[in-house]
C-alpha positions in Angstrom: 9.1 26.4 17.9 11.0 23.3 17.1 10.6 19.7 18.5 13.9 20.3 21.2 12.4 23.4 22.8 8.4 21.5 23.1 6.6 20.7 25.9 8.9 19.1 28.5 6.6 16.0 28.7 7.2 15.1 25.3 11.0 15.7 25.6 10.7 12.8 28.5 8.7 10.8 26.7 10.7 10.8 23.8 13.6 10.2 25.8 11.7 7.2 27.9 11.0 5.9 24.3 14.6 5.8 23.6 16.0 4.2 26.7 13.7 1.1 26.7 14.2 0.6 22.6 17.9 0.7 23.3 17.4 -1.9 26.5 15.0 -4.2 24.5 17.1 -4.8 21.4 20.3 -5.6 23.4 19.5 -8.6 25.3 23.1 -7.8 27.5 21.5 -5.3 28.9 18.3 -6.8 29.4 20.5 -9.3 31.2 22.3 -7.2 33.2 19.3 -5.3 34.3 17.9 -8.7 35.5 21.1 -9.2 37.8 20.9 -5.9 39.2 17.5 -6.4 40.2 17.7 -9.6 41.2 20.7 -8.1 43.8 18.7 -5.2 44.7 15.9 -7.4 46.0 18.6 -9.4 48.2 19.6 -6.7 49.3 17.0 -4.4 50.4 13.9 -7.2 50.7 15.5 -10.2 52.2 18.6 -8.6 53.8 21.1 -10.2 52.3 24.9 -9.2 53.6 27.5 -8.0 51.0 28.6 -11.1 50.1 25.6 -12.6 49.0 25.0 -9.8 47.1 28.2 -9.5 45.4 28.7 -13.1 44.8 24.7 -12.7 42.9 26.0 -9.6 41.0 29.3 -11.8 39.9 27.5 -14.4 38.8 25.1 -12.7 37.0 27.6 -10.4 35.1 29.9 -13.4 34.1 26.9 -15.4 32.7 25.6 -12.3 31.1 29.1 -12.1 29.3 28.6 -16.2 28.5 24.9 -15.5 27.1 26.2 -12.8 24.9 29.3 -14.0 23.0 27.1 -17.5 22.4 24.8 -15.1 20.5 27.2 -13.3 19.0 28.9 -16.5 17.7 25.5 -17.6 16.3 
């Protein structure tokens, strides 16, 4: 039996293990993530309206964007 057709809980893990190393070495999308959650919590915990929400998300992608091409330039 080879390592694609193994135990499904070591397909998931391996695939878990992939997702976070590919989030924690880009620090855009750590950023990103960050915003999302962030606008999620507005959302859905304080009950933020759209606006709010969409003005957090804007924000948050736009200084994402900033954060990223300073490091780049570095």
């Amino acid at each position: 039996m080879n390592d694609s057709e193994g135990d499904p809980m070591k397909m998931a893990a391996a695939f878990l293990r992939s997702a976070v190393h590919l989030i924690v070495e880009d620090s855009f999308a750590i950023s990103i993530l960050f915003v999302v959650v962030v606008a999620t919590v507005f959302a859905f915990g304080l009950g933020a309206g759209p606006e709010i929400v969409g003005s957090v998300l804007v924000v948050g992608l736009v200084t994402a964007l900033v954060e990223s091409n300073l490091r780049a330039k570095k």
